[in-house]
C-alpha positions as CSV (number, residue, x, y, z in Angstrom):
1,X,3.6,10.1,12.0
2,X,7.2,11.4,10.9
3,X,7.8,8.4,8.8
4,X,4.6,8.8,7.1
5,X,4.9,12.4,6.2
6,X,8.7,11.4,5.2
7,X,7.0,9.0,2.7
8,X,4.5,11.5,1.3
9,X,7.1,13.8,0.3
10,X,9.5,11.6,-0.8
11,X,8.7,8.4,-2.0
12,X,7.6,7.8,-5.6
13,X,5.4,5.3,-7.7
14,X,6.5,4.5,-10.8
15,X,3.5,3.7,-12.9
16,X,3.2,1.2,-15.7
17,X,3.9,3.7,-18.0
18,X,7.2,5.2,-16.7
19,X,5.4,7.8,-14.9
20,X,5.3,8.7,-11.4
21,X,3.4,10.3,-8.6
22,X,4.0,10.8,-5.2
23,X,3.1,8.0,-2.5
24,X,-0.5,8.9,-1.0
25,X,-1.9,6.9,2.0
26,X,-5.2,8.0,1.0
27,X,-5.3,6.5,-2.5
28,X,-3.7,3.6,-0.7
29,X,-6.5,3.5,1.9
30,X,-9.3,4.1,-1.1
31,X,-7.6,1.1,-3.0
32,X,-7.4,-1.3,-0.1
33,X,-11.1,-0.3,1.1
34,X,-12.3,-1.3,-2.5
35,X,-9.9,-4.2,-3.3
36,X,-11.8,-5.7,0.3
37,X,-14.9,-4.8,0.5
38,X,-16.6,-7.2,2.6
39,X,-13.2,-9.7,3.0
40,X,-11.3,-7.3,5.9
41,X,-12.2,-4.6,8.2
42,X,-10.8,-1.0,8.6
43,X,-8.8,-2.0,11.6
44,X,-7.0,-4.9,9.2
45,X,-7.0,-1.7,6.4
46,X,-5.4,0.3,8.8
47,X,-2.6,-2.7,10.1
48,X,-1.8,-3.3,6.0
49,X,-1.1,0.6,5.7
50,X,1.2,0.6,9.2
51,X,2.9,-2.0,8.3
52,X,3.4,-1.2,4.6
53,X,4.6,2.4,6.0
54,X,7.0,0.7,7.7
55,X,8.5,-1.0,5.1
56,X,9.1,1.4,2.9
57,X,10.7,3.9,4.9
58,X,13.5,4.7,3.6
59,X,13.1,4.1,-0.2
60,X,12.8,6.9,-2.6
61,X,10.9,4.8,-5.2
62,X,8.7,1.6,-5.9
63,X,7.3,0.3,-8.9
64,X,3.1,0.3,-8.4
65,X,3.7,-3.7,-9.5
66,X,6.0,-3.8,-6.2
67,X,3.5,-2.0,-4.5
68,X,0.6,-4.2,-5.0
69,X,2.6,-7.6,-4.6
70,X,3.6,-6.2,-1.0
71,X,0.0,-5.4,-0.5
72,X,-1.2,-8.5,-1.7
73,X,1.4,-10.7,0.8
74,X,0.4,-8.4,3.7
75,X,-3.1,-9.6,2.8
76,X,-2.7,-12.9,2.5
77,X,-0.3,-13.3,6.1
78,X,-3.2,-11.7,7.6
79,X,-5.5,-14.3,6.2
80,X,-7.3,-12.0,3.9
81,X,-7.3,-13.6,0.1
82,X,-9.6,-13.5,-2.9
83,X,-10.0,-16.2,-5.5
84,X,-9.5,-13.2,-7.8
85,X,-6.2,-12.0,-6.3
């Protein structure tokens, strides 16, 4: 739980635009819930978020293009893929 709240304070997305927000597992979860649907369960939503918080403990920033290749890979070694991926 430490390294999570450690994340939500400190890491940042850099957006498309050159913007940035702060890291939220929520929007994370939202995304990953809708990105699925019917292709992965919550407990595989929940293993892509734990192990995705793991990995980027200890950075201070990540592009949102970084974020969603990670994601994507995480997905796919779990044997979760979409034609449309």
């Amino acid at each position: 739980m430490q390294v999570l709240k450690e994340l939500q304070t400190s890491l940042r997305v850099v957006k498309r635009d050159g913007s940035t927000e702060s890291f939220s597992v929520e929007k994370l979860r939202r995304s990953l819930e809708k990105a699925c649907r019917e292709l992965c369960n919550e407990n595989e939503v929940e293993r892509v978020i734990d192990i995705l918080i793991m990995e980027l403990s200890g950075r201070s920033e990540i592009t949102s293009y970084e974020l969603v290749e990670r994601i994507e890979r995480l997905l796919m070694e779990l044997g979760i893929e979409d034609s449309k991926w």
